[in-house]
Chimera marker file (.cmm) of the C-alpha trace (Angstrom):
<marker_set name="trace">
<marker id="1" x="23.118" y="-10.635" z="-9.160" r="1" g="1" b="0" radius="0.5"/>
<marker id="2" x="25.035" y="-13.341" z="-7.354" r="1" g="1" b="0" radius="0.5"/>
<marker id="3" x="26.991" y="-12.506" z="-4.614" r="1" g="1" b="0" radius="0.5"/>
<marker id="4" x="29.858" y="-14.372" z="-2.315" r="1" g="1" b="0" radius="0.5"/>
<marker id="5" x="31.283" y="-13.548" z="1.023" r="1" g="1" b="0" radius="0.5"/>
<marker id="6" x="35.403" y="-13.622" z="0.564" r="1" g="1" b="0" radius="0.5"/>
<marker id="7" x="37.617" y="-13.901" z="3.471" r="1" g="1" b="0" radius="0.5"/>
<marker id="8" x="40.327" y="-11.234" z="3.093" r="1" g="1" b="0" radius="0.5"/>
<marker id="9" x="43.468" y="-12.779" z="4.673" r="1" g="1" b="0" radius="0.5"/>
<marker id="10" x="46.033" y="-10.262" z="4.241" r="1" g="1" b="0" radius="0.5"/>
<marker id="11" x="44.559" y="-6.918" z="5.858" r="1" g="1" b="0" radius="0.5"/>
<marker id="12" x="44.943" y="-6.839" z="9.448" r="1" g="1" b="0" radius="0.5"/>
<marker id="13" x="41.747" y="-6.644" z="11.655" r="1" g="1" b="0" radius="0.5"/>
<marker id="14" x="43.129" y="-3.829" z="13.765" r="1" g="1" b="0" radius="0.5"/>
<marker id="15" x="43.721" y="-1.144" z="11.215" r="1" g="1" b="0" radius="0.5"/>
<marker id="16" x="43.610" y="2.354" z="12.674" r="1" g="1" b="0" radius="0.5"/>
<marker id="17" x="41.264" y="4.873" z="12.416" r="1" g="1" b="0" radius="0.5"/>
<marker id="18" x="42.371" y="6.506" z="8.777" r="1" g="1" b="0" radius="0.5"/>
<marker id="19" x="44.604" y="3.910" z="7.045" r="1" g="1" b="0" radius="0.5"/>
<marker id="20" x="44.285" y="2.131" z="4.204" r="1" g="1" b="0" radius="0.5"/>
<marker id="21" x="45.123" y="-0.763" z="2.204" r="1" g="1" b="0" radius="0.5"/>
<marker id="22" x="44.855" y="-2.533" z="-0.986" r="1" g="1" b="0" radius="0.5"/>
<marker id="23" x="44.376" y="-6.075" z="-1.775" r="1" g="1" b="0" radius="0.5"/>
<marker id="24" x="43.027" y="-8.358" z="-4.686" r="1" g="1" b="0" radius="0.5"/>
<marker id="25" x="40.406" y="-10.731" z="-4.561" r="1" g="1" b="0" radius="0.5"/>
<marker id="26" x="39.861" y="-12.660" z="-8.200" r="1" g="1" b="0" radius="0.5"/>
<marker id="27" x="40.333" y="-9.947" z="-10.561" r="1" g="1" b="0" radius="0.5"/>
<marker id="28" x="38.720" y="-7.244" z="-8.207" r="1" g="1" b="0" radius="0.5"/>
<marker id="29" x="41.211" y="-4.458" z="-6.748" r="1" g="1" b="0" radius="0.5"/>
<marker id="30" x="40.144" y="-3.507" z="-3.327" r="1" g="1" b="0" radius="0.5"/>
<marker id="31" x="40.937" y="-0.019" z="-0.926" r="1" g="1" b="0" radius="0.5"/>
<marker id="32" x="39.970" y="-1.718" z="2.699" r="1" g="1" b="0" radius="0.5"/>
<marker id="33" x="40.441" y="1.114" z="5.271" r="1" g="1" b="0" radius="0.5"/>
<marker id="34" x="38.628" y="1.864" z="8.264" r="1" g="1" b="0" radius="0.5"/>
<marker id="35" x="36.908" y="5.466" z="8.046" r="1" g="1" b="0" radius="0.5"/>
<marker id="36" x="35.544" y="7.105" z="11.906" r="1" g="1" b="0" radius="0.5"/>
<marker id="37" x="32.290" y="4.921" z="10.992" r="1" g="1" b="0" radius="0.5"/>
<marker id="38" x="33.919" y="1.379" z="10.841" r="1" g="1" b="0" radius="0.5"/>
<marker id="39" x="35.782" y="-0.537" z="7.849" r="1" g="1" b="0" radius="0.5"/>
<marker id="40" x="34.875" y="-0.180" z="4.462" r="1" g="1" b="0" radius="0.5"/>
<marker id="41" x="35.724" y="-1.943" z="1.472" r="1" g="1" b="0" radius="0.5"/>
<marker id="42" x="35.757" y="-0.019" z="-2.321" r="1" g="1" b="0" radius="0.5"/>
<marker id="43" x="36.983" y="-0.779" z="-5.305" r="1" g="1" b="0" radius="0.5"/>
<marker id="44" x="40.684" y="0.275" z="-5.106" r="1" g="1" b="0" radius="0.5"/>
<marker id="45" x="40.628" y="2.264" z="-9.163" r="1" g="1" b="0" radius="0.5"/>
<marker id="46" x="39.725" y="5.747" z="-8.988" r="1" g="1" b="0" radius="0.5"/>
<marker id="47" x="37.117" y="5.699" z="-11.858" r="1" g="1" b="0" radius="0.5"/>
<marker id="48" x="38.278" y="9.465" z="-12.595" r="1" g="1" b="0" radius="0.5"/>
<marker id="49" x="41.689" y="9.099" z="-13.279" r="1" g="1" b="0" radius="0.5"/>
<marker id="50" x="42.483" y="4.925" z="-12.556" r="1" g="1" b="0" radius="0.5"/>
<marker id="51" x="44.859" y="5.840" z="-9.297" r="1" g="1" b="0" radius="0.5"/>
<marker id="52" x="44.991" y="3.465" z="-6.788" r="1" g="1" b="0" radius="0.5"/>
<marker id="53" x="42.332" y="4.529" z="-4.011" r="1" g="1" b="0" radius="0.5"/>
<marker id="54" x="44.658" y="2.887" z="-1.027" r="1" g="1" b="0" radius="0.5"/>
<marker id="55" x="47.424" y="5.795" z="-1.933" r="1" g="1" b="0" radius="0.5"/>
<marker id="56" x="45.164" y="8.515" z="-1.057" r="1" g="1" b="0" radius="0.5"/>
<marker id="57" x="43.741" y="10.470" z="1.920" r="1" g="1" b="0" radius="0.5"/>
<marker id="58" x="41.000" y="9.330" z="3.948" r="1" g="1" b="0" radius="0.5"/>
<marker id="59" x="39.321" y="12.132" z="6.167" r="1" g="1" b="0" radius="0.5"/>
<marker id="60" x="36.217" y="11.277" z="7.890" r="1" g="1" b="0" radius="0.5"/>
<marker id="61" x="34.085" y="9.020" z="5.630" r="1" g="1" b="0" radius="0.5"/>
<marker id="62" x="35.936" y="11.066" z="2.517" r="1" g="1" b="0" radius="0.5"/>
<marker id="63" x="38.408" y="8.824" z="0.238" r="1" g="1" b="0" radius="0.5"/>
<marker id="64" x="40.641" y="11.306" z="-1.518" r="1" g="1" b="0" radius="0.5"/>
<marker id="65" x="42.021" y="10.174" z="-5.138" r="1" g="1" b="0" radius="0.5"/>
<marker id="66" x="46.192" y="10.698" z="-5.091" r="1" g="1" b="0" radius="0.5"/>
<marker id="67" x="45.810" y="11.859" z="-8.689" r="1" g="1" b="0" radius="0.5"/>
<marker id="68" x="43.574" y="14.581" z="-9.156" r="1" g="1" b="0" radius="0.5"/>
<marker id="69" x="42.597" y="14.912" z="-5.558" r="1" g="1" b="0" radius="0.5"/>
<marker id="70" x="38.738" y="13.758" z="-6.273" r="1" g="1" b="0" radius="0.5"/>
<marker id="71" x="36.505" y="13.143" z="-3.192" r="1" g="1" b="0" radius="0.5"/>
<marker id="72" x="34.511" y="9.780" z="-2.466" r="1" g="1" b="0" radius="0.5"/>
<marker id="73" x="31.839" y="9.069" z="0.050" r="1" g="1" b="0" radius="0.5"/>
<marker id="74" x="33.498" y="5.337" z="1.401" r="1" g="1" b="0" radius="0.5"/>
<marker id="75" x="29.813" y="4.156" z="2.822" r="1" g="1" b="0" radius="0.5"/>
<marker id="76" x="27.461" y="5.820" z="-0.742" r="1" g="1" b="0" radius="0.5"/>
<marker id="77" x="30.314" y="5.741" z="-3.209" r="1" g="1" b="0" radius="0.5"/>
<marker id="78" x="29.081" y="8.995" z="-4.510" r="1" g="1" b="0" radius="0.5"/>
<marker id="79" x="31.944" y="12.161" z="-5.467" r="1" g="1" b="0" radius="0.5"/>
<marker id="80" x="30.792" y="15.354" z="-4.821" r="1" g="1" b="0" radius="0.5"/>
<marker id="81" x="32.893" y="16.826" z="-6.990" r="1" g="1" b="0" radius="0.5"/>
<marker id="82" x="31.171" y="14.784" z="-10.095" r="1" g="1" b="0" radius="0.5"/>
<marker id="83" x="27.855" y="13.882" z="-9.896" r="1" g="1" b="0" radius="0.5"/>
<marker id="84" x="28.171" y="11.384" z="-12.521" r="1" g="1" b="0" radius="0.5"/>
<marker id="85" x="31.542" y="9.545" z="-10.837" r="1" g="1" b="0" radius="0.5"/>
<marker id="86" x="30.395" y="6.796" z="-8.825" r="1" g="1" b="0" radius="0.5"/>
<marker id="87" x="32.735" y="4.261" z="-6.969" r="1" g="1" b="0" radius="0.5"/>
<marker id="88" x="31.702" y="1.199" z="-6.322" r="1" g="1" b="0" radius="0.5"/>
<marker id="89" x="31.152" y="0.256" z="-2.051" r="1" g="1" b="0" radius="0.5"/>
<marker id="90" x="31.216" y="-3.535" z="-0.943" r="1" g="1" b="0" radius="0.5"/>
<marker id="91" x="29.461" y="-4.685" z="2.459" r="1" g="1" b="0" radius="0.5"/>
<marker id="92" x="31.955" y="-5.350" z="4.310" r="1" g="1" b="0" radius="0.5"/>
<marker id="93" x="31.931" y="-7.866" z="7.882" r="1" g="1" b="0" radius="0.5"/>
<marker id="94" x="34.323" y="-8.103" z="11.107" r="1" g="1" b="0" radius="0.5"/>
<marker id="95" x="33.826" y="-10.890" z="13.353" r="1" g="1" b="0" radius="0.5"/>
<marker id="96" x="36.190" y="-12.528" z="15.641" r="1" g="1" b="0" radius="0.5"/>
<marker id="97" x="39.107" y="-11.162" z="14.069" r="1" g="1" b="0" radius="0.5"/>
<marker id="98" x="38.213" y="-11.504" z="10.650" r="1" g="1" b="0" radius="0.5"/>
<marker id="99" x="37.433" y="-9.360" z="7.822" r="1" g="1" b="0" radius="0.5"/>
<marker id="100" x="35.757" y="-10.567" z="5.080" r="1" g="1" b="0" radius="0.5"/>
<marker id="101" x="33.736" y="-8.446" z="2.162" r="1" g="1" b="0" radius="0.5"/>
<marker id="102" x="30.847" y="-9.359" z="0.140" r="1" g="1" b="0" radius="0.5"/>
<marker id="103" x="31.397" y="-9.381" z="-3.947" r="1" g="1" b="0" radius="0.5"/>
<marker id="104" x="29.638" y="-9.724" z="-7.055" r="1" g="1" b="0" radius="0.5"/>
<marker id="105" x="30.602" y="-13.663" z="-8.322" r="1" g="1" b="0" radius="0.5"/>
<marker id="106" x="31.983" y="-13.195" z="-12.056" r="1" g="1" b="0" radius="0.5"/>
<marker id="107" x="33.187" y="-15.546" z="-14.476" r="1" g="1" b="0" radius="0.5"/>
<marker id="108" x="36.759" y="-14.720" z="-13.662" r="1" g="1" b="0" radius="0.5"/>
<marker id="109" x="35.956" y="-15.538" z="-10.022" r="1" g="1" b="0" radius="0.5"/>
<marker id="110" x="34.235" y="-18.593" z="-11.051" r="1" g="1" b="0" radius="0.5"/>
<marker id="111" x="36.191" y="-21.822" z="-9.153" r="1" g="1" b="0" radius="0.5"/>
<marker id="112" x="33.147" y="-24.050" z="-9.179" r="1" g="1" b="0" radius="0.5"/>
<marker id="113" x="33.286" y="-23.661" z="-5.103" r="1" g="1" b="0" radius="0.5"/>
<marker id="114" x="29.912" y="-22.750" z="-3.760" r="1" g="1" b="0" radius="0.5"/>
<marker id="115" x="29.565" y="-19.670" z="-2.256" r="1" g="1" b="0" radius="0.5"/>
<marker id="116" x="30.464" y="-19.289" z="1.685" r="1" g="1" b="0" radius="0.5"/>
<marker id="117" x="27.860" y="-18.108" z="3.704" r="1" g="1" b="0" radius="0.5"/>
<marker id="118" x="27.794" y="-14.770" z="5.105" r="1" g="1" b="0" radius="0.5"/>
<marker id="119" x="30.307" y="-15.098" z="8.336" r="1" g="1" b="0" radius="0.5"/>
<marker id="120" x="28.935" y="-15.095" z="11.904" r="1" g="1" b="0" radius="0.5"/>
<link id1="1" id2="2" r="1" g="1" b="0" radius="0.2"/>
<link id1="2" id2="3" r="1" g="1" b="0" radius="0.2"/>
<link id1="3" id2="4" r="1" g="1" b="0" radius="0.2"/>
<link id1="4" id2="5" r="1" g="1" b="0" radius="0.2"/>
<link id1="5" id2="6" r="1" g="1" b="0" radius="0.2"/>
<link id1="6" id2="7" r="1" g="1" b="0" radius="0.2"/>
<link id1="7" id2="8" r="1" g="1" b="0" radius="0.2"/>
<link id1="8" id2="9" r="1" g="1" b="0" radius="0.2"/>
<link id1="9" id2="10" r="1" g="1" b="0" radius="0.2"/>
<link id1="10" id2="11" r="1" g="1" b="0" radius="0.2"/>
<link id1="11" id2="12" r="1" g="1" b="0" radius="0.2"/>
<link id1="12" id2="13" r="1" g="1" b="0" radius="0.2"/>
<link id1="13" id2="14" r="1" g="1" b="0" radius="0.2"/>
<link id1="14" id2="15" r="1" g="1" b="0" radius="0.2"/>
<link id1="15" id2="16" r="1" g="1" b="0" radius="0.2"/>
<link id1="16" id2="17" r="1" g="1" b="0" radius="0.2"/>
<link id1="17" id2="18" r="1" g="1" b="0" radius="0.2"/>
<link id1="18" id2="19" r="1" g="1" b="0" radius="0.2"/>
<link id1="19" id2="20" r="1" g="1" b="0" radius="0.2"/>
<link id1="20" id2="21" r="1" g="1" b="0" radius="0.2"/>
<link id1="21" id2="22" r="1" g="1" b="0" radius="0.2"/>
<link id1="22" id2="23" r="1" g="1" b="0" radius="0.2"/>
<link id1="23" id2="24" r="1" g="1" b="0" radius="0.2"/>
<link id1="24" id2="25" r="1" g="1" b="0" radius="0.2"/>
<link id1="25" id2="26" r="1" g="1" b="0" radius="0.2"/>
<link id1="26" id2="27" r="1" g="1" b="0" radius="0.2"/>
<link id1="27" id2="28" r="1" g="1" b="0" radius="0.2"/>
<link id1="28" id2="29" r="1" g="1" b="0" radius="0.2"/>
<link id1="29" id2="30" r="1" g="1" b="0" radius="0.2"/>
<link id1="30" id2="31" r="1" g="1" b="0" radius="0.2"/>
<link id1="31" id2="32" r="1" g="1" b="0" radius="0.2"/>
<link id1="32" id2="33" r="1" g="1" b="0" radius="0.2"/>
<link id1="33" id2="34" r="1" g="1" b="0" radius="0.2"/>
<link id1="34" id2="35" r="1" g="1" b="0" radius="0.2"/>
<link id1="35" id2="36" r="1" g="1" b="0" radius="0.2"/>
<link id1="36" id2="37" r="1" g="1" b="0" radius="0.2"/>
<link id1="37" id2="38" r="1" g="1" b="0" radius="0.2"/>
<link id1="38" id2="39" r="1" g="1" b="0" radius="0.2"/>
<link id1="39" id2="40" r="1" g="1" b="0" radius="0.2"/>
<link id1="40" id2="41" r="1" g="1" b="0" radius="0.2"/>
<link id1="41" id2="42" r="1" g="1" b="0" radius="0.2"/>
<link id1="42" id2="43" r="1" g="1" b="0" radius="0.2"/>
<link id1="43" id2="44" r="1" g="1" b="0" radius="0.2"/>
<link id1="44" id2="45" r="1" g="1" b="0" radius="0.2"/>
<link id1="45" id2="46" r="1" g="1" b="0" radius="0.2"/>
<link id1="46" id2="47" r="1" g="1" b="0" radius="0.2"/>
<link id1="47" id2="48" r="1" g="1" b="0" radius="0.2"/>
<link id1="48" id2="49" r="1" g="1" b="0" radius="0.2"/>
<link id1="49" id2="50" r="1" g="1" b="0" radius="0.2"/>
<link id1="50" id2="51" r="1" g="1" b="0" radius="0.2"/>
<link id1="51" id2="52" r="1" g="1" b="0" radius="0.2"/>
<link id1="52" id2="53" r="1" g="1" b="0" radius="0.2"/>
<link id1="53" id2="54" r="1" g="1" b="0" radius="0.2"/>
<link id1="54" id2="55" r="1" g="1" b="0" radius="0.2"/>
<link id1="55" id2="56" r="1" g="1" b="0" radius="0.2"/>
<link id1="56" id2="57" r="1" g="1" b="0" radius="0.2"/>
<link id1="57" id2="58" r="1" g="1" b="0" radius="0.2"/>
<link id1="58" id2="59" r="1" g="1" b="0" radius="0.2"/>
<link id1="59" id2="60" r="1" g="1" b="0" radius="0.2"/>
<link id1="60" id2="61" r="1" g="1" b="0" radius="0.2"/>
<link id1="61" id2="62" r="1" g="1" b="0" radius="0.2"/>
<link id1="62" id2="63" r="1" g="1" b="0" radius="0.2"/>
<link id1="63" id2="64" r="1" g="1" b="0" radius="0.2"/>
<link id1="64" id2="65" r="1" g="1" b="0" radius="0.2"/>
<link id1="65" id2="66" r="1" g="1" b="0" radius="0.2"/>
<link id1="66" id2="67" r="1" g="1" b="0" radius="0.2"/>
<link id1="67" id2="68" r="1" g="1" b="0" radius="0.2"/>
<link id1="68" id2="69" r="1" g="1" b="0" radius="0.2"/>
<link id1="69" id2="70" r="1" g="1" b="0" radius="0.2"/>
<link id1="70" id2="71" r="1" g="1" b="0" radius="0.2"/>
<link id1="71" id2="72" r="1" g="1" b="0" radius="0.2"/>
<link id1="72" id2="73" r="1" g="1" b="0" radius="0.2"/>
<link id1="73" id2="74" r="1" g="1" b="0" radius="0.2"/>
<link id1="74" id2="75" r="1" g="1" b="0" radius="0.2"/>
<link id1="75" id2="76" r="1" g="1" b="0" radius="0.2"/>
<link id1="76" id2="77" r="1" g="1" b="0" radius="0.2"/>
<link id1="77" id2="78" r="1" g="1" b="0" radius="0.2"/>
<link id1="78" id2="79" r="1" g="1" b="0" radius="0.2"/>
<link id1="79" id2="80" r="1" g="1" b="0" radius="0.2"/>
<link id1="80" id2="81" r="1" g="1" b="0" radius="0.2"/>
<link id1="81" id2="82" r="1" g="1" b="0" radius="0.2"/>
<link id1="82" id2="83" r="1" g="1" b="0" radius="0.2"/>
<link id1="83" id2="84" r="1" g="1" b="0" radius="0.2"/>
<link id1="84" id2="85" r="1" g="1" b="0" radius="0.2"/>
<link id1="85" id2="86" r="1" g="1" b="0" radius="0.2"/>
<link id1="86" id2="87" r="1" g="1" b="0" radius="0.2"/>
<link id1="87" id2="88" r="1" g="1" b="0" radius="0.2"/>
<link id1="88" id2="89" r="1" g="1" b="0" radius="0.2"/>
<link id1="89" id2="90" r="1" g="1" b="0" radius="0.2"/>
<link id1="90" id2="91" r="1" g="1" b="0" radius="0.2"/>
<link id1="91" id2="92" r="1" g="1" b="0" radius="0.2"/>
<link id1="92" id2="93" r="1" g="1" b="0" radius="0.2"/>
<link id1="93" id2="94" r="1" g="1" b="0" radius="0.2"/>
<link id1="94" id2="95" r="1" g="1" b="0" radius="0.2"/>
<link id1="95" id2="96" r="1" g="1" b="0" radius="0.2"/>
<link id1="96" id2="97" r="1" g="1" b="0" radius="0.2"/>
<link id1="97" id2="98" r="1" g="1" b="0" radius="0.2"/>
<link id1="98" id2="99" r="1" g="1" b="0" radius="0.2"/>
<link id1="99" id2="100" r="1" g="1" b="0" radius="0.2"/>
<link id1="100" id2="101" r="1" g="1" b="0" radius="0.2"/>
<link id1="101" id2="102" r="1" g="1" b="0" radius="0.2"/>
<link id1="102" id2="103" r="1" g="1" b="0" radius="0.2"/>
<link id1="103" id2="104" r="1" g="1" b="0" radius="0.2"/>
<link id1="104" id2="105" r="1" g="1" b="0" radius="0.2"/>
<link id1="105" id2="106" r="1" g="1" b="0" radius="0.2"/>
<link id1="106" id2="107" r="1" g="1" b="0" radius="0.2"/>
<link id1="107" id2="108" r="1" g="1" b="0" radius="0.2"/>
<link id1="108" id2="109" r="1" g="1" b="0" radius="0.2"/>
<link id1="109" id2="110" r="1" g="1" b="0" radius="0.2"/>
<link id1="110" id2="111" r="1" g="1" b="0" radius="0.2"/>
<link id1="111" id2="112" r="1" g="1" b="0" radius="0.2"/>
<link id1="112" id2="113" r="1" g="1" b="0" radius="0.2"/>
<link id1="113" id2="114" r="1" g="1" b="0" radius="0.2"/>
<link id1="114" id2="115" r="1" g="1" b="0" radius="0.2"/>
<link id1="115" id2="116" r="1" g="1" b="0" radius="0.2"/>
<link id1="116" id2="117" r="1" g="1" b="0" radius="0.2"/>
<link id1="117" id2="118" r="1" g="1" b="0" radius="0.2"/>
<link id1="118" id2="119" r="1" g="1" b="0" radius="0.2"/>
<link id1="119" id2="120" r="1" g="1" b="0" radius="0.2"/>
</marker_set>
């Protein structure tokens, strides 16, 4: 699958420990936070319940769903609480100040610009 690196302009770089935010790229719905291991991107839908991820709780590495309370893993995606629930985890890259995360290209995100290289 094709991937590009997208520079995400509106999230600060020095996000605390614990908070979150949300932010669109294309058509793609993001949660960036930083967890006690580092920032992490995720898709920002619950795919329980469709609540936005970036209203929740983040403990530790765990995303917590403002709907129904579900747990995420923000570095495997996985939800303890449902085996079968998986949310979607993009690699995610600060450098100098600047965050920028790694997405599948799709047709909606299509501009006929060639993909940036992964930042340095």
């Amino acid at each position: 699958m094709e991937e590009t690196w997208h520079e995400v302009l509106d999230v600060p770089d020095d996000l605390e420990v614990g908070q979150l935010v949300r932010t669109k790229i294309g058509p793609r719905r993001l949660c960036i936070g930083r967890s006690v291991n580092g920032f992490f991107a995720v898709d920002d839908d619950c795919p329980h319940a469709a609540g936005s991820l970036s209203e929740g709780l983040l403990d530790g590495v765990e995303l917590i769903c403002p709907v129904h309370a579900w747990v995420f893993n923000v570095e495997s995606g996985e939800c303890p609480d449902e085996p079968g629930c998986q949310l979607s985890v993009y690699e995610i890259a600060h450098r100098e100040g600047r965050l920028a995360v790694r997405l599948p290209v799709t047709p909606a995100s299509r501009d006929g610009a060639a993909p940036r290289p992964r930042p340095t």
